[in-house]
C-alpha positions as CSV (number, residue, x, y, z in Angstrom):
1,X,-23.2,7.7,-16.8
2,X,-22.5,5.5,-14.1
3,X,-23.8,6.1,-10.2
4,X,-21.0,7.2,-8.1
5,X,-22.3,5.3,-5.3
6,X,-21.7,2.2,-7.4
7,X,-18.5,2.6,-7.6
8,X,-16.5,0.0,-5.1
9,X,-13.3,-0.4,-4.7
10,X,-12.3,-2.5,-7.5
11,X,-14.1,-0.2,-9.5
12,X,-11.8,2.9,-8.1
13,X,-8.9,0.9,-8.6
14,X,-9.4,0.5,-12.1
15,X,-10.3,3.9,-12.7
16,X,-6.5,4.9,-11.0
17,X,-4.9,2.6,-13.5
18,X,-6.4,4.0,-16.4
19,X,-5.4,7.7,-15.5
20,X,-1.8,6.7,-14.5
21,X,-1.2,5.0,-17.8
22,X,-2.9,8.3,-19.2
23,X,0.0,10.2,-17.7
24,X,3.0,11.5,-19.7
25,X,5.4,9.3,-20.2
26,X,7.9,12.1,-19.0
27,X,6.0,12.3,-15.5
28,X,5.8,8.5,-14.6
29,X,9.2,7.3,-16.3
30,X,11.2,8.9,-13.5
31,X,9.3,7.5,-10.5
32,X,11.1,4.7,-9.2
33,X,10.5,2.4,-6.1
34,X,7.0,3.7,-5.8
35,X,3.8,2.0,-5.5
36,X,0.4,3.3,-6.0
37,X,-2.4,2.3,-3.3
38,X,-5.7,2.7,-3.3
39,X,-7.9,3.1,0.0
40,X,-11.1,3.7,1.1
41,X,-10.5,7.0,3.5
42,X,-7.6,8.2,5.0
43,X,-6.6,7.0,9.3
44,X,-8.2,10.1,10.8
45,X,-11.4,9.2,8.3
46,X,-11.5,12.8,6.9
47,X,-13.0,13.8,3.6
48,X,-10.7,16.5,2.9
49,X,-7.7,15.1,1.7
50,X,-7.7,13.1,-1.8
51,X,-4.8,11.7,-1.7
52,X,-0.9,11.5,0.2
53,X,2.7,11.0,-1.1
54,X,4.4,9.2,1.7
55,X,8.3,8.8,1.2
56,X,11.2,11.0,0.8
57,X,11.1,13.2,-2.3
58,X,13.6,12.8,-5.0
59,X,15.3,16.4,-4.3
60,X,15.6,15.4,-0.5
61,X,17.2,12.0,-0.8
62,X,21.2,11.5,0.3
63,X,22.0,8.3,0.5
64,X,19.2,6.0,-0.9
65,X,19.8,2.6,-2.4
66,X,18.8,-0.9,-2.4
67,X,16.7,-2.4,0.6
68,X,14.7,0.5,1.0
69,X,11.0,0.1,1.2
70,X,9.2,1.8,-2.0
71,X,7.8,5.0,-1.2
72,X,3.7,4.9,-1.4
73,X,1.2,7.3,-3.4
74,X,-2.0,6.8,-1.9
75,X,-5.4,7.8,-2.9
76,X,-8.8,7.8,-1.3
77,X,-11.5,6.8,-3.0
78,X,-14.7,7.8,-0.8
79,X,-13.6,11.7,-0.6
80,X,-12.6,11.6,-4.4
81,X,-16.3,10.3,-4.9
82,X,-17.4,13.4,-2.3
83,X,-15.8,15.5,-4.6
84,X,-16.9,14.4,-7.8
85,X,-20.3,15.0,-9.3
86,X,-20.2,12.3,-12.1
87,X,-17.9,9.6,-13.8
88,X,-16.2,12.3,-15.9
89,X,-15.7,14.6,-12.7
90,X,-14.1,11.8,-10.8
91,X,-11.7,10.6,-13.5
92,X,-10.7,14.7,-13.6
93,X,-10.0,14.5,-9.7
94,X,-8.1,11.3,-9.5
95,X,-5.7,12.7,-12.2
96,X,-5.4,15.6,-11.0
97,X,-4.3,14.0,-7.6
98,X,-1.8,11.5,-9.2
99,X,-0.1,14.6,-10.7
100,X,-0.4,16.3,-7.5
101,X,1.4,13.3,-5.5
102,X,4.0,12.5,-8.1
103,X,4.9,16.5,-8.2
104,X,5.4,15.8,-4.3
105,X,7.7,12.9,-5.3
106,X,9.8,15.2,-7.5
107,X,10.4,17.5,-4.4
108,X,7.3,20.2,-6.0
109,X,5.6,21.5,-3.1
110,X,2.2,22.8,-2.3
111,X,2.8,26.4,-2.6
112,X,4.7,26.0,-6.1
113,X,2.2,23.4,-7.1
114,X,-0.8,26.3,-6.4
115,X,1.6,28.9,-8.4
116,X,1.5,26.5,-11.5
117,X,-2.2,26.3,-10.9
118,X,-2.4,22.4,-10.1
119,X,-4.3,22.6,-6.5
């Protein structure tokens, strides 16, 4: 089992592409224009939050077409390590992350999110 605090950034990134491509095909086929960024902590440096969805979700878009800049799922790899206990721990938390930005993609919220017990 590998030492969390080992794990660098490279390291983290890899371990984001292997859950994605874990992912149902049914989640990820639909998300288009999106990239997926990984970075060390969030601006306000916090250790709370795991990861963001930053674009407009797919229930919320009107007009929305070519030109526009992809929308960004971004996760943070030194609180998902502060919230990890081991290897197997972390690769739990970073999926359940990238399911909990892509729901916020497909216009699922927090508070329906909690009710379908993914929070």
């Amino acid at each position: 089992m590998a030492d969390l605090s080992e794990i660098d950034a490279e390291a983290f990134e890899r371990i984001v592409v292997e859950e994605l491509d874990a992912l149902p095909d049914e989640m990820v086929e639909g998300l288009d224009n999106v990239v997926f960024v990984t970075e060390d902590r969030p601006e306000d440096g916090t250790l709370d939050l795991l990861g963001v969805y930053e674009g407009v979700a797919l229930t919320e878009r009107g007009q929305y077409g070519f030109g526009e800049l992809p929308d960004r799922i971004v996760l943070f790899r030194e609180p998902l390590l502060a919230h990890s206990d081991d290897l197997d721990d972390l690769r739990d938390q970073v999926h359940i992350t990238l399911v909990h930005e892509i729901a916020h993609f497909y216009g699922i919220d927090d508070e329906e999110l909690h009710r379908l017990g993914w929070d």
